[in-house]
C-alpha positions as CSV (number, residue, x, y, z in Angstrom):
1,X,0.0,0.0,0.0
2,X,1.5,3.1,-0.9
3,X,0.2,6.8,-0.1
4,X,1.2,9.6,-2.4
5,X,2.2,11.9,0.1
6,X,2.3,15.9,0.6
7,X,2.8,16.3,4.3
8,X,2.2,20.4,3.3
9,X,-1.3,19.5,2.6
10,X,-4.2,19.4,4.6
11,X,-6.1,16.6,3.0
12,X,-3.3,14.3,2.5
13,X,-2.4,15.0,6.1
14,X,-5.9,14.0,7.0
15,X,-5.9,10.9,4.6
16,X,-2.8,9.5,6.5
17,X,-3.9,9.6,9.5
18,X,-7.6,7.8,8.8
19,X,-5.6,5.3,7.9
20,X,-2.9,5.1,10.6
21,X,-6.1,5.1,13.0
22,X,-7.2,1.9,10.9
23,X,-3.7,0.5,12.2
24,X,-2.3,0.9,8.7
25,X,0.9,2.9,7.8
26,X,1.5,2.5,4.2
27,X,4.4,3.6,2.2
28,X,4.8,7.1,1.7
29,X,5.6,8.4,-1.4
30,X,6.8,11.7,-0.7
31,X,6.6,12.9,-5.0
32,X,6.9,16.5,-4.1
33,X,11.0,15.7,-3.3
34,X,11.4,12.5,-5.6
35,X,9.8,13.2,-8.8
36,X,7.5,10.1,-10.4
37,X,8.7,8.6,-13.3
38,X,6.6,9.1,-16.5
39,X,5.4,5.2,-16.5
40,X,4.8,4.9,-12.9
41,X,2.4,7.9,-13.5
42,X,0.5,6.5,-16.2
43,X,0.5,3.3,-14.5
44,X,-0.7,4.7,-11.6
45,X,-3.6,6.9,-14.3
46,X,-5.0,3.6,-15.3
47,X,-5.3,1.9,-11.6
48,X,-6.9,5.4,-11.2
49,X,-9.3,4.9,-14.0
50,X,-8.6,8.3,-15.2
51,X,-7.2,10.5,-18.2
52,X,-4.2,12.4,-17.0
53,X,-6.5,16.3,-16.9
54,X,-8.6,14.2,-14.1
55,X,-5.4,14.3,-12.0
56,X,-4.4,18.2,-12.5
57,X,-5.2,20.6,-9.8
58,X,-6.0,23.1,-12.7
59,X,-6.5,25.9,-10.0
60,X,-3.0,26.1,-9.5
61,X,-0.8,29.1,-10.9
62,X,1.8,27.5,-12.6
63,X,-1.2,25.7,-14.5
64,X,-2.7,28.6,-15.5
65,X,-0.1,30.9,-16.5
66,X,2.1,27.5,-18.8
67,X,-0.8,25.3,-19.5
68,X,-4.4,26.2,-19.5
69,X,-4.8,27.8,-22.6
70,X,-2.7,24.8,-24.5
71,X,-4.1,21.6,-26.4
72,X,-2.5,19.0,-24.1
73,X,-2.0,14.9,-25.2
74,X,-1.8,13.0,-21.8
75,X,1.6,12.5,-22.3
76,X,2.5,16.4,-22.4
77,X,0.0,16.1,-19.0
78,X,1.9,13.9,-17.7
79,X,5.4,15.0,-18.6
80,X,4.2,18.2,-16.5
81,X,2.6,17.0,-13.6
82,X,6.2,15.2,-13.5
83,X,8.0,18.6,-13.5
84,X,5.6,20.6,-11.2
85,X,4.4,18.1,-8.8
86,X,2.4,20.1,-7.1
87,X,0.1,20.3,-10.3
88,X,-1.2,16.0,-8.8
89,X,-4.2,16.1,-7.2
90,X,-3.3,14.3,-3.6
91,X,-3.5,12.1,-1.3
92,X,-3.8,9.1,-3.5
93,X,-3.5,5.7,-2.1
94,X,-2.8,2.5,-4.0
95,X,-3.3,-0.5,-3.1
96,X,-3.5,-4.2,-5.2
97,X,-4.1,-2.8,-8.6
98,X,-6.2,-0.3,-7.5
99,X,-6.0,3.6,-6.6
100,X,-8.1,6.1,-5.8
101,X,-7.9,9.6,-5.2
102,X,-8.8,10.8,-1.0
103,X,-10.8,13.7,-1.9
104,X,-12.5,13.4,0.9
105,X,-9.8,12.2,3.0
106,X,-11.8,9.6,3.9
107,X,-12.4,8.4,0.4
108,X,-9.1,6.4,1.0
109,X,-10.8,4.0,3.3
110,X,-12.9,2.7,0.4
111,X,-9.7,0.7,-0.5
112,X,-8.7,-0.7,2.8
């Protein structure tokens, strides 16, 4: 079980600890200081269920003053959620093939 991790943010903050109170301490994946590799991304889109814009935080600045007004492929999506991590909407837990995104928090518990 792995939890992608921003201990800056609120709701992944509140995600972890649902699930430590569940006795659970998954691995963190702390992808604001180790950047995600392209395929573990889209690996990570398809347990996810979801095209790569599903995953941006689009009300972020650096999205809207480099992206928002472009025509995007996934892969470009990717490629920048890669170098601005904060663009990823967190926390997102992953577990056996499957992910999901906590927003709620407690949205994580559907997977444990």
């Amino acid at each position: 079980m792995k939890l992608y991790h921003n201990p800056r943010c609120r709701k992944s903050r509140e995600a972890l600890k649902l699930l430590e109170e569940k006795g659970l301490q998954p691995e963190l994946v702390l992808y604001m200081k180790e950047p995600i590799l392209p395929d573990d991304l889209s690996a990570l889109l398809r347990k996810l269920k979801m095209e790569a814009g599903e995953l941006v935080r689009t009300g972020e600045k650096v999205w809207k003053e480099e992206f928002a007004d472009k025509e995007l492929t996934d892969d470009e999506i990717v490629l920048a959620m890669i170098e601005y991590p904060q663009l990823m909407e967190r926390p997102i837990l992953e577990t056996d093939g499957k992910a999901i995104v906590g927003r709620p928090p407690e949205k994580v518990l559907e997977l444990v």
